[in-house]
C-alpha positions in Angstrom: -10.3 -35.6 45.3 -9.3 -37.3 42.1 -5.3 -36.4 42.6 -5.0 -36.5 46.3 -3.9 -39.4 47.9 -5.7 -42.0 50.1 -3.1 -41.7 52.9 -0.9 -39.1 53.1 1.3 -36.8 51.5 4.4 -38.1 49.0 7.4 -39.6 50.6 6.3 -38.0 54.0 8.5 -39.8 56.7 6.0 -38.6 59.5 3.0 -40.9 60.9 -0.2 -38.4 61.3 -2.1 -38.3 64.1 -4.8 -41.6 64.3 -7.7 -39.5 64.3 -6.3 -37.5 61.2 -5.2 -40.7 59.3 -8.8 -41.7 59.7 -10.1 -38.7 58.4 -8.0 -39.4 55.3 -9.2 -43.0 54.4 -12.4 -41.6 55.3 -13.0 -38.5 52.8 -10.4 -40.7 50.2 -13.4 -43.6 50.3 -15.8 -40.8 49.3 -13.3 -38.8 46.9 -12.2 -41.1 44.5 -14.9 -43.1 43.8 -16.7 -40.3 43.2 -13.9 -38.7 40.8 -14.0 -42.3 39.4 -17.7 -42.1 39.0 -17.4 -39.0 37.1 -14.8 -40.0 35.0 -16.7 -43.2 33.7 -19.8 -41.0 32.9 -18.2 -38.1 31.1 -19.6 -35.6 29.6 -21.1 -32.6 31.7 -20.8 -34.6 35.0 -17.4 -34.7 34.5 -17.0 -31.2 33.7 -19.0 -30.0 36.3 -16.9 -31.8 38.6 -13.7 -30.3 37.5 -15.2 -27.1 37.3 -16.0 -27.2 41.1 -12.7 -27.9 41.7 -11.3 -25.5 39.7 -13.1 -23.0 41.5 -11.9 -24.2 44.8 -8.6 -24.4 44.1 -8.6 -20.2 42.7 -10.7 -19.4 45.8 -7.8 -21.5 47.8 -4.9 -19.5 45.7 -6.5 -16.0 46.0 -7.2 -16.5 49.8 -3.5 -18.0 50.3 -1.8 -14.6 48.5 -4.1 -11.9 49.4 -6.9 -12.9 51.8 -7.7 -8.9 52.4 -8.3 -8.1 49.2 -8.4 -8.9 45.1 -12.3 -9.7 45.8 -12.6 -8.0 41.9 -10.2 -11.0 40.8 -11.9 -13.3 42.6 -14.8 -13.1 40.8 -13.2 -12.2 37.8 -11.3 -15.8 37.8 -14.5 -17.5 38.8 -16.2 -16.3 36.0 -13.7 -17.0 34.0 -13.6 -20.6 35.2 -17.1 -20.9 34.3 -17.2 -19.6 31.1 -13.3 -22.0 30.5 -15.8 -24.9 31.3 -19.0 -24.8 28.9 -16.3 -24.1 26.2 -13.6 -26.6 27.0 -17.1 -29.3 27.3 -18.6 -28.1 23.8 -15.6 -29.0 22.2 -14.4 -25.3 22.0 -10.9 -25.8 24.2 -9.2 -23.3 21.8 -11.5 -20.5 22.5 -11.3 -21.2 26.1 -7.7 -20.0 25.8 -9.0 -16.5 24.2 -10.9 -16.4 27.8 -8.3 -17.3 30.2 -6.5 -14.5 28.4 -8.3 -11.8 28.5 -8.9 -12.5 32.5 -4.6 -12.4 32.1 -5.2 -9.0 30.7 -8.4 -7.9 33.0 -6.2 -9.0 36.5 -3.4 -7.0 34.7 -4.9 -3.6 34.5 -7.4 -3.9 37.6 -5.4 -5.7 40.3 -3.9 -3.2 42.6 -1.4 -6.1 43.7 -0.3 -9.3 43.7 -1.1 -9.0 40.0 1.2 -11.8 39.1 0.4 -14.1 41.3 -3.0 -13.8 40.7 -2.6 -14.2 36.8 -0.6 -17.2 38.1 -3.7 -18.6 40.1 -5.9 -18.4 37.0 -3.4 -20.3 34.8 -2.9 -23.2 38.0 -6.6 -23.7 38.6 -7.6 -23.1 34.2 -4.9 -26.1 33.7 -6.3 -28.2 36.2 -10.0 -27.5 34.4 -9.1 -27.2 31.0 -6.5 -30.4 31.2 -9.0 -33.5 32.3 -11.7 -32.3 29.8 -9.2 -33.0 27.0 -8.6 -35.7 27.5 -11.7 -36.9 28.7 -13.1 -36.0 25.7 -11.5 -38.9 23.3 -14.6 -41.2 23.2 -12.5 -44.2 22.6 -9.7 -43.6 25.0 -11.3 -40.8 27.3 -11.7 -42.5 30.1 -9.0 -44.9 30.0 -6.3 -42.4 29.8 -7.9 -40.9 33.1 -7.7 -43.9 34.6 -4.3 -44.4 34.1 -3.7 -40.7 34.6 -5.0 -41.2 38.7 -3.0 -44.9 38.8 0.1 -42.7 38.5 -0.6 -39.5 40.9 -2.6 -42.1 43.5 0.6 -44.5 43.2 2.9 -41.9 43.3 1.4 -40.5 46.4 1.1 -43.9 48.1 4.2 -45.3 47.0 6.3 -42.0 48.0 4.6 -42.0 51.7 5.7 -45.5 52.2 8.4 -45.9 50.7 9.8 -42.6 52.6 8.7 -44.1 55.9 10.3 -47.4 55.6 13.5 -46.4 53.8 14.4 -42.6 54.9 17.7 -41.4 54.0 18.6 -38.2 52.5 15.9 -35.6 52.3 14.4 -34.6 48.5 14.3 -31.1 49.0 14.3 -29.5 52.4 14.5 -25.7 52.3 10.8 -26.7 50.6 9.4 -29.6 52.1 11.3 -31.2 55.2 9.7 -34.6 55.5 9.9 -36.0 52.0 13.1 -38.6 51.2 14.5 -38.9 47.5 13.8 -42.9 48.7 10.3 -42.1 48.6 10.2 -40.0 45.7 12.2 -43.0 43.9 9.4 -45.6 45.5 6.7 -43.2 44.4 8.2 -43.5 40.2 8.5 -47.3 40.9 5.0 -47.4 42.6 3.4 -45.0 39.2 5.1 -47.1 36.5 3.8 -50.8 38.1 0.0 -49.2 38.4 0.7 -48.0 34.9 1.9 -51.5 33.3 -1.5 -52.7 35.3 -3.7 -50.4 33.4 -1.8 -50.8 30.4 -3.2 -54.2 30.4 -6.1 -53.4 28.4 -3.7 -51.0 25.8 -3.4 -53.0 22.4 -0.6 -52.3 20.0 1.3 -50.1 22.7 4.7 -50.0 22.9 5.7 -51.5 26.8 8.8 -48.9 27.0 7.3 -46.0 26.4 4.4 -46.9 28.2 6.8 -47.0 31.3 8.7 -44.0 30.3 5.6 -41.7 29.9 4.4 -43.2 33.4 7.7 -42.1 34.6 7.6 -39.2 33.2 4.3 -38.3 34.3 5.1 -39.7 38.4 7.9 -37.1 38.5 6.4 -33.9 37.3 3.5 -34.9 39.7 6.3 -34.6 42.3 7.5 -31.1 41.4 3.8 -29.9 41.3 3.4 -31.3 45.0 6.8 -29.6 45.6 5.5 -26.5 43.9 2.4 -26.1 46.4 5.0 -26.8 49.0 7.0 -24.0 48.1 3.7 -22.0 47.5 2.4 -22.6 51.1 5.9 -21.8 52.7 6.2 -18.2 50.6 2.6 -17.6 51.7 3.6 -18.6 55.1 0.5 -21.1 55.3 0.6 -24.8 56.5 -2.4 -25.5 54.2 -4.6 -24.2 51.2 -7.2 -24.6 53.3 -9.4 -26.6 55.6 -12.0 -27.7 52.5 -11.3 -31.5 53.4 -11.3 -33.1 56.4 -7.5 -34.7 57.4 -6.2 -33.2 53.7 -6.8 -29.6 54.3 -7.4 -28.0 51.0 -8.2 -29.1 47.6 -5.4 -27.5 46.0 -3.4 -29.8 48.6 -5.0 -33.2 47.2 -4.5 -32.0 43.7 -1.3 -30.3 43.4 0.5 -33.3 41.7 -2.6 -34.0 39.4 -2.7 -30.5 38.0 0.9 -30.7 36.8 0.9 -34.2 35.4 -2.5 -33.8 33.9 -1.1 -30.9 32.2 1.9 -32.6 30.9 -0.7 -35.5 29.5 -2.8 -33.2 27.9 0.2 -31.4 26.2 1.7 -34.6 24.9 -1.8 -35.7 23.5 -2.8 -33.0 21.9 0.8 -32.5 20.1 0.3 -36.2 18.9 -3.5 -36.6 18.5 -5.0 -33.4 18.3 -7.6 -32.0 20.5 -10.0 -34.9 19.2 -7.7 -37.4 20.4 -5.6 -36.2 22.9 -6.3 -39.3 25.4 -5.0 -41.5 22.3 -2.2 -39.2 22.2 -0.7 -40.0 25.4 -1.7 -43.7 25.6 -1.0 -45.4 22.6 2.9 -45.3 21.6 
C-alpha cells in the first residue's frame, strides 16, 4: 500500500523473521506499483483505490476498538466512505465534509459505546480518503505532488528502519513503541528530504529551502502518525490492525504515516492554492 514501507517498520532496530521479510518485498512489489499506477491514471481509478482503502482501514479501526459490536457504525462509516468518495472525485470535497458530519452526529446518538472512538475512526479513515483526492486533483501538479508525497513516507520508513538498525542509541519513544531509535527517526527526515530534493528535480521556480523544510516537515508528522497507530494498537491491546497483508499485517499498519502527512499536505495546499490547486499549493514555494 501506497504509505507502507517496502521493508519494515520506521527506525525498527529488530531484523524480522526471513520468511516475513520476504513477504514484505513481496506484497511491497505488488503495492506500490500499483498505488503508483493509480496515481499516474487519476481520476476514478485513483479514487476507487483510496476508497478501498479507506474502507479497510474503518473496518480495521472498528474491529481493533469493539470487535463485538457497533456493526450499525460499521456500516454507517462505510456508507459514509462511499458517499465521501463520489463527492470528494466530482469535485464536491466541501460537501463531503457535510457527510462525514452528520455520520459524527449519527455515531453520536446511535452508538451505545465507544462513541468517540468510533467518531474518531471515521475522521482517520475520511482523512486518509478525502486527503489524496485533493490533491490528486490539480491537473497540472496532481500527480507530481503524490509522488513526492510517497518519496517522503516510503523514505521515511526505509531510512528510519536502517538507520535504527545500524546506529541504535536512545530509544524515540518507548512506553509506545519499544524498537524505534531517535537515530532512526533522524535518518528517516534525512532519508525524506534527499528523495524530496530528487523529485523536486522536475519543480521549476521553487524555492530549494522550503522545498526541504516542507519535506521535513512532512517526514516527521509521518512519524507521529506511525507512533499514533502504535499507541492505538497498545491501548487496544492488539499487535496489529489486522492480518489484511501478508508480512505487514493490516492496512491501517502500512498507512498510518501516509494518512497523517497526507493530511498535513492537503491542509497546506488548500490554504495556499485552493481546492483547485491544492497539489500546487504544497509544491511550489
Amino acid at each position: 500500500m501506497a504509505g507502507g514501507d517496502p521493508l519494515a517498520s520506521s527506525a525498527d532496530t529488530s531484523a524480522p523473521s526471513n520468511r516475513n521479510l520476504l513477504l514484505r518485498i513481496v506484497s511491497a512489489l505488488i503495492l506500490a506499483p500499483l498505488a503508483l499506477g493509480v496515481a499516474y491514471v487519476g481520476g476514478w481509478p485513483f479514487a476507487a483505490f483510496w476508497a478501498a482503502a479507506a474502507l479497510a482501514v474503518w473496518w480495521e479501526w472498528v474491529r481493533l476498538i469493539d470487535p463485538q459490536g457497533s456493526q450499525g457504525a460499521l456500516v454507517l462509516g462505510a456508507c459514509t466512505l462511499v458517499l465521501e468518495a463520489l463527492l470528494v472525485a466530482s469535485g464536491r470535497a466541501d460537501k463531503a465534509l457535510i457527510i462525514v458530519l452528520l455520520a459524527l452526529f449519527g455515531i453520536a446518538v446511535t452508538a451505545t459505546r465507544q462513541a468517540k472512538w468510533l467518531a474518531g475512526g471515521i475522521l482517520y479513515a475520511s482523512a486518509l480518503l478525502t486527503a489524496p483526492l485533493i490533491i490528486r486533483a490539480d491537473e497540472q501538479f496532481g500527480f507530481l505532488a503524490i509522488l513526492l508525497l510517497f518519496a517522503i513516507v516510503w523514505s521515511t520508513d526505509i531510512g528510519g528502519y536502517f538507520g535504527g538498525r545500524a546506529l541504535g542509541g536512545p530509544r524515540l519513544m518507548p512506553a509506545v513503541s519499544p524498537k524505534k531509535t531517535w537515530s532512526g527517526a533522524i535518518a528517516g527526515t534525512a532519508a525524506a528530504v534527499g528523495a524530496a530534493l530528487a523529485v523536486g528535480r522536475w519543480l521549476q521556480g521553487s524555492s530549494l529551502v522550503l522545498t526541504v523544510c516542507v519535506a521535513a516537515l512532512l517526514s516527521v508528522v509521518s512519524q507521529v502518525g506511525d507512533l499514533f497507530e502504535s499507541a492505538l494498537k497498545r491501548h487496544f491491546g492488539a499487535k496489529d490492525a489486522s492480518g489484511l497483508i501478508p508480512g505487514h499485517g493490516g492496512v491501517m499498519d502500512r498507512l498510518d504515516g501516509f494518512i497523517v502527512a497526507a493530511l498535513v499536505a492537503a491542509v497546506i495546499g488548500v490554504l495556499r492554492g485552493g481546492f483547485d490547486a491544492a497539489a500546487r499549493g504544497v509544491i511550489i514555494w
